[in-house]
C-alpha atoms as an extended CHARMM CRD file, in Angstrom:
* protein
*
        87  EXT
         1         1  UNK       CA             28.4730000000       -4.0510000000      -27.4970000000  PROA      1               0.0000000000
         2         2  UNK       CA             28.3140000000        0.0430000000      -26.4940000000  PROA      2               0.0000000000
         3         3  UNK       CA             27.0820000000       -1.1050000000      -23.2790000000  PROA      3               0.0000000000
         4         4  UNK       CA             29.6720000000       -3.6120000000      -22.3280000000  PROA      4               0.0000000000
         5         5  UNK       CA             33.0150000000       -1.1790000000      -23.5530000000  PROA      5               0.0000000000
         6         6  UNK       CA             30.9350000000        1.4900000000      -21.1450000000  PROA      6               0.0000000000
         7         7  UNK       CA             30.0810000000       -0.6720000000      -18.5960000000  PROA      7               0.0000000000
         8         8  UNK       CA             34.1370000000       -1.6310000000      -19.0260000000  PROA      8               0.0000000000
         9         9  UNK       CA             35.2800000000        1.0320000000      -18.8710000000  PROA      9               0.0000000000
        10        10  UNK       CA             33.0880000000        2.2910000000      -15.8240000000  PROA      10              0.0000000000
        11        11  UNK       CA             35.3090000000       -0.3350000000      -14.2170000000  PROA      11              0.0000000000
        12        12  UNK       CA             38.1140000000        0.6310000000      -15.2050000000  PROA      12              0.0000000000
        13        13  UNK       CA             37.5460000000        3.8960000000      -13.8100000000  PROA      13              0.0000000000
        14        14  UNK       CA             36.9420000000        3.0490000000      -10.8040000000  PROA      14              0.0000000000
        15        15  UNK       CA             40.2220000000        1.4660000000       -9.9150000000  PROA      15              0.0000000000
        16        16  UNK       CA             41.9660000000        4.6580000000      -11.1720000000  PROA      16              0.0000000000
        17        17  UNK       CA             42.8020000000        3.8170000000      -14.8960000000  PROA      17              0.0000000000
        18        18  UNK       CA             41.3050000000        7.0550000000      -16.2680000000  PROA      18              0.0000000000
        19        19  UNK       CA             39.4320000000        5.2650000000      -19.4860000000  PROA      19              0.0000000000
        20        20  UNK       CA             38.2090000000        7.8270000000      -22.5450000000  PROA      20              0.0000000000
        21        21  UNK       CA             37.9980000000        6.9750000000      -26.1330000000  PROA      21              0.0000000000
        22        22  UNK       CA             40.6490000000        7.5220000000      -27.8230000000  PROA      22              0.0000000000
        23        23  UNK       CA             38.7610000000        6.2630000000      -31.1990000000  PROA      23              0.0000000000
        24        24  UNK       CA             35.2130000000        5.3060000000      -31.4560000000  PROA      24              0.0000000000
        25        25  UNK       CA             36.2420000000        1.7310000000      -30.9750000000  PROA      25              0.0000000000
        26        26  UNK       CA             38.5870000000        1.8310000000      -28.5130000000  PROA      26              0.0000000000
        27        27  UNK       CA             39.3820000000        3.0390000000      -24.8800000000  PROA      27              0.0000000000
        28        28  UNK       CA             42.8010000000        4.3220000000      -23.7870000000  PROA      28              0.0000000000
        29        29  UNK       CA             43.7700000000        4.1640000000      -20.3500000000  PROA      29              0.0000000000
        30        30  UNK       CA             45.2490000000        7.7100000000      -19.2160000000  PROA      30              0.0000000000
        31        31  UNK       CA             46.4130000000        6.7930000000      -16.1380000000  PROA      31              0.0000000000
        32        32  UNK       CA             48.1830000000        3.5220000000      -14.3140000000  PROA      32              0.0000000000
        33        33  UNK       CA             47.4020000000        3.2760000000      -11.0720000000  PROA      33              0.0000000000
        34        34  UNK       CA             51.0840000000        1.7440000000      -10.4360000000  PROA      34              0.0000000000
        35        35  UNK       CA             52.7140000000        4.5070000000      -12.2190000000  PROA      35              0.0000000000
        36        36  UNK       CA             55.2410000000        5.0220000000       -9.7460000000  PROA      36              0.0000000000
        37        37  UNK       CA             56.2600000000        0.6040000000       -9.4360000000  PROA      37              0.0000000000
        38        38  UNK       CA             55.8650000000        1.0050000000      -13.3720000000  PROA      38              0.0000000000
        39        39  UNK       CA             58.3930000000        3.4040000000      -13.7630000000  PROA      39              0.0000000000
        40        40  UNK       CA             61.1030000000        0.8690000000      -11.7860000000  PROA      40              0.0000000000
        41        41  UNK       CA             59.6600000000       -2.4000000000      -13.1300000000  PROA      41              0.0000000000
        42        42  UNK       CA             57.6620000000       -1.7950000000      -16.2850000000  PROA      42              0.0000000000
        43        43  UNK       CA             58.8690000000       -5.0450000000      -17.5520000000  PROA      43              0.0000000000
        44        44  UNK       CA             56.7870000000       -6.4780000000      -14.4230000000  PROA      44              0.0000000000
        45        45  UNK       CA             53.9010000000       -3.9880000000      -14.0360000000  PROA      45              0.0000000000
        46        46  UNK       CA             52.5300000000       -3.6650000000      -17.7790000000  PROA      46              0.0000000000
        47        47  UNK       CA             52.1580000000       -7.5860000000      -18.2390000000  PROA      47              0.0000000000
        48        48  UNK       CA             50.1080000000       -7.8610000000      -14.6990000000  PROA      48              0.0000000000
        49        49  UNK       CA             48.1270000000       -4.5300000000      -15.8090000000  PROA      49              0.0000000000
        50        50  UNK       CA             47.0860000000       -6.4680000000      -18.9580000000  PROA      50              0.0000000000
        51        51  UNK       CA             45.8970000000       -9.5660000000      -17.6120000000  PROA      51              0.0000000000
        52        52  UNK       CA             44.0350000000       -7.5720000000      -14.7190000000  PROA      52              0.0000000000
        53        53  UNK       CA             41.9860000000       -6.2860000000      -17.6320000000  PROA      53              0.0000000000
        54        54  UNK       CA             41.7090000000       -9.2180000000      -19.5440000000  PROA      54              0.0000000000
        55        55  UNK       CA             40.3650000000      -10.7620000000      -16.0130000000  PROA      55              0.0000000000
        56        56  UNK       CA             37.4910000000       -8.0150000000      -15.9180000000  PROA      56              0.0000000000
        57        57  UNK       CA             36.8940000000       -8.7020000000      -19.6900000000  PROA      57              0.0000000000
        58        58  UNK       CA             36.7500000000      -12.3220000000      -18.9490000000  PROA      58              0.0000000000
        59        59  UNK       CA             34.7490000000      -12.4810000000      -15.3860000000  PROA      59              0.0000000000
        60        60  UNK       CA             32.3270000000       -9.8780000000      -16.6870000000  PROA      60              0.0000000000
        61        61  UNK       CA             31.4070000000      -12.2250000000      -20.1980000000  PROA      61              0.0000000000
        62        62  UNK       CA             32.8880000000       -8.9760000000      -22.1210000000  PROA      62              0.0000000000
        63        63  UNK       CA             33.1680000000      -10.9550000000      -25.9450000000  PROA      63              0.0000000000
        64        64  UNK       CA             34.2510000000       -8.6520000000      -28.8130000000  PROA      64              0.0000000000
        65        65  UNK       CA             36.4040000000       -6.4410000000      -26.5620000000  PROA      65              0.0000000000
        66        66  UNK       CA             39.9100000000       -7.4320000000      -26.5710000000  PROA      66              0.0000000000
        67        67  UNK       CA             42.9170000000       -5.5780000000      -24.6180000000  PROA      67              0.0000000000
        68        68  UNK       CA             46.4700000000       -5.4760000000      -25.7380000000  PROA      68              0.0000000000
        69        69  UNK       CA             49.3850000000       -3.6900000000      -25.0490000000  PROA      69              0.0000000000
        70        70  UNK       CA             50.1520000000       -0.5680000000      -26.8480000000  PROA      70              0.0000000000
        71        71  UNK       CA             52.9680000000        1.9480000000      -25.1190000000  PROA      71              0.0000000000
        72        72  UNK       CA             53.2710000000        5.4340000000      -25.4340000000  PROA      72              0.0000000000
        73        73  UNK       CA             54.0570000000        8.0760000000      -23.2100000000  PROA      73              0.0000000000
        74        74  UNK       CA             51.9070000000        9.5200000000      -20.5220000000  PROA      74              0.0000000000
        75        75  UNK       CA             49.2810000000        7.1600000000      -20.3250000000  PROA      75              0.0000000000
        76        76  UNK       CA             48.6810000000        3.3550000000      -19.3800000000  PROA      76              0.0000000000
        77        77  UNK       CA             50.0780000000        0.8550000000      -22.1420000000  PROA      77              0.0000000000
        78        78  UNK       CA             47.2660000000       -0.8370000000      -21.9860000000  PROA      78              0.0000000000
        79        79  UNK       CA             44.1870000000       -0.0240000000      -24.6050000000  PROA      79              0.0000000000
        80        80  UNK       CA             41.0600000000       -2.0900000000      -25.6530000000  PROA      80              0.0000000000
        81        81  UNK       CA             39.4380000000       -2.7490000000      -28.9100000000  PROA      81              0.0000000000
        82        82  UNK       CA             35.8540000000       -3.2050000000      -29.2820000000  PROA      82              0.0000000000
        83        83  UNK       CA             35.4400000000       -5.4060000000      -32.2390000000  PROA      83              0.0000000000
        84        84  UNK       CA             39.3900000000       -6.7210000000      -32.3450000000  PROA      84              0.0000000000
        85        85  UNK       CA             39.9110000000      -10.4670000000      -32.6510000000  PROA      85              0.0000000000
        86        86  UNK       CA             42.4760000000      -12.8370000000      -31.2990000000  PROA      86              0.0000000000
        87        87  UNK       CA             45.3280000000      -13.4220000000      -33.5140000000  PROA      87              0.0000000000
């Protein structure tokens, strides 16, 4: 499961998210690459941001990692749980 939230967040990286642990189980997203769009049309930008990620999760076979929306201020809403389950 290590593997797969590195490997994930690898990915992440890559197309500018900025991924770190924030916890030892999860990985907050420092940066959205659509900051600037966000910032007009969060309402728009945050839901799409979220199911890109849930797409990688999903396409790469990632089980037991689970991304959700969680706001605050200067950093991507989005943040994934290693270990979270669907509600």
């Amino acid at each position: 499961m290590e593997r797969l939230l590195n490997a994930t967040g690898q990915v992440l990286a890559e197309q500018g998210f900025a991924p770190h642990r924030c916890e030892a189980t999860r990985l907050c997203l420092a940066n959205c690459p659509f900051d600037a769009l966000a910032k007009r049309h969060r309402e728009v930008v945050c839901p799409t941001n979220l199911a890109l990620v849930d797409g990688l999760l999903d396409g790469a076979g990632i089980h037991g990692v689970k991304a959700h929306m969680e706001p605050s201020q200067g950093r991507c809403c989005i943040v994934l749980d290693r270990g979270m389950v669907d509600m």
